[in-house]
N, C-alpha and C positions, 0 to 999 in steps of 0.2 A: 865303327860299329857295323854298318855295311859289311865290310871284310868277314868279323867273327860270326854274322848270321848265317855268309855263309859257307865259312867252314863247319858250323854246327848242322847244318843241314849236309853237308856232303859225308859229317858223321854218321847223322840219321840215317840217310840214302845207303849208306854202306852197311850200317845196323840191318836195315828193310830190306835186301839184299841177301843177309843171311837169314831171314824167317822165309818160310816158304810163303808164296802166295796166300795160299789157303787160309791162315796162319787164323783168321777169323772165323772159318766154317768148319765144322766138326767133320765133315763127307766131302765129297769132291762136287767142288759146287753145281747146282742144279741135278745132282745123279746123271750125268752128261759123260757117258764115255767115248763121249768125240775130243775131248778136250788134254791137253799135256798141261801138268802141273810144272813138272820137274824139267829142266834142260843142264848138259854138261857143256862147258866152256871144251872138253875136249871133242867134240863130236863135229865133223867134219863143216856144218854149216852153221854154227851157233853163232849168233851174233846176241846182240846188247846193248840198248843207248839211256843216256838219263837225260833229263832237260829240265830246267830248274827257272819256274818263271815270277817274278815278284808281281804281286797279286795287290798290294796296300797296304793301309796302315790296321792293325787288329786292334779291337775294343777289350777292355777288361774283361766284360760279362762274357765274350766270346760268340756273341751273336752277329759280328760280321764271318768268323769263323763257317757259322754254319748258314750263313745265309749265302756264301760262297759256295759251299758243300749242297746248297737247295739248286741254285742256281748251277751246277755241272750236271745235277741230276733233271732238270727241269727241260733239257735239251739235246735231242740224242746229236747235236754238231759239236757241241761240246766234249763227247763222250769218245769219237769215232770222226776223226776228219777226212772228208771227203767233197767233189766237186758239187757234185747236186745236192742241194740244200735238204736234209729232210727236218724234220720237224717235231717238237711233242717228249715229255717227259719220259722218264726210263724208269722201270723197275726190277728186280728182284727177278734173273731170270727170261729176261726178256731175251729173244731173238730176233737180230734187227740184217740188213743185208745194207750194206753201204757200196757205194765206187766210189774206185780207188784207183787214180793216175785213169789205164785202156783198159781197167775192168770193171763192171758193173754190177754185178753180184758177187759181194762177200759177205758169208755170212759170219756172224759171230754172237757170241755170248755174253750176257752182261751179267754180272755178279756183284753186287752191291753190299759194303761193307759200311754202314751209319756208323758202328761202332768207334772207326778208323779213322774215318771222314775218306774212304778210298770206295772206288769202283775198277775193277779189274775187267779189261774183255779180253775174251778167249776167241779165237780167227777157231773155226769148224773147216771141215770136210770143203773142198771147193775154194776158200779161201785166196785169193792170192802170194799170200804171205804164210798160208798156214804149214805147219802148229808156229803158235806163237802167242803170246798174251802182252796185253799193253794194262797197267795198274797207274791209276793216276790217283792223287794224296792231297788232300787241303791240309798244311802244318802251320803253326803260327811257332814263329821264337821271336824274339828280342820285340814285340808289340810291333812284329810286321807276318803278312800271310802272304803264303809260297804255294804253288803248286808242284807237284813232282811227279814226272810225269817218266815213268820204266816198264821199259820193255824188253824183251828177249826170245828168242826163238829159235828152229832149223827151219823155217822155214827156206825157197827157193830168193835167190838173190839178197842176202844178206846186204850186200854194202848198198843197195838202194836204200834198204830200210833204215839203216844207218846214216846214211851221205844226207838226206833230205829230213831227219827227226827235228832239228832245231827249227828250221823254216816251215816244217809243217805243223808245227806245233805253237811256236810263234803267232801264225796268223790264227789258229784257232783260240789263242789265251787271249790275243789284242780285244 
């Protein structure tokens, strides 16, 4: 059963994949034109990773669902991994600066999707990695919950972002 969850999920991921980010917000989220929606696989630095973390067992009513979804919102370390601890719920719009690896200020964008059970952030101007966006997902199938956790970008140094997404993400789900 294990197996089929998750191939359904590398369905889904692939479905999610072809909607655009946006795909919940009618504008470009926050009216923020520092941010890229769109990236081509053909463009000289595009990079891309997905990471898929099992999360537990899901309840009928689907209130572990979203008390999962309370709890990614609840803590901007969840949201945004980095070394120095920061702290405190995220909303709708929020500009937060995190470090990351030997840099200290990155800023980014948070765009919250309750609908989806997803939150997407957008790397801004000065970024390390930026343009780029990381979209994380609470999903439940077969009465188990997944987080899925996709990103993509041009930004500078692709295969770092890439080479280290499972273990950086890893330690932020444990």
């Amino acid at each position: 059963m294990k197996i089929a969850s998750l191939l359904f999920l590398r369905v889904l991921s692939a479905m999610w994949l072809m909607i655009p980010f946006s795909w919940a917000l009618a504008q470009e989220p926050c009216q923020c034109p520092d941010i890229q929606e769109q990236y081509s696989p053909d463009e000289k630095r595009y990079h891309a990773y997905e990471v898929i973390h099992e999360l537990g067992i899901a309840d009928s009513a689907g209130q572990n669902r979203k008390a999962a979804y309370q709890l990614l919102l609840s803590d901007v370390q969840l949201l945004a991994p980095c070394k120095r601890k920061l702290s405190g719920a995220v909303s709708h719009c929020d500009t937060l600066h995190v470090k990351i690896g030997p840099t200290s200020r990155n800023p980014i964008l948070v765009s919250v999707d309750t609908a989806h059970f997803s939150v997407t952030n957008y790397s801004l101007p000065g970024h390390f990695l930026h343009p780029g966006k990381v979209a994380r997902m609470i999903v439940e199938e077969n009465g188990m919950l997944f987080i899925i956790t996709r990103s993509e970008g041009i930004g500078r140094w692709p295969g770092i972002d890439e080479r280290f997404a499972e273990k950086v993400w890893r330690k932020v789900d444990d």
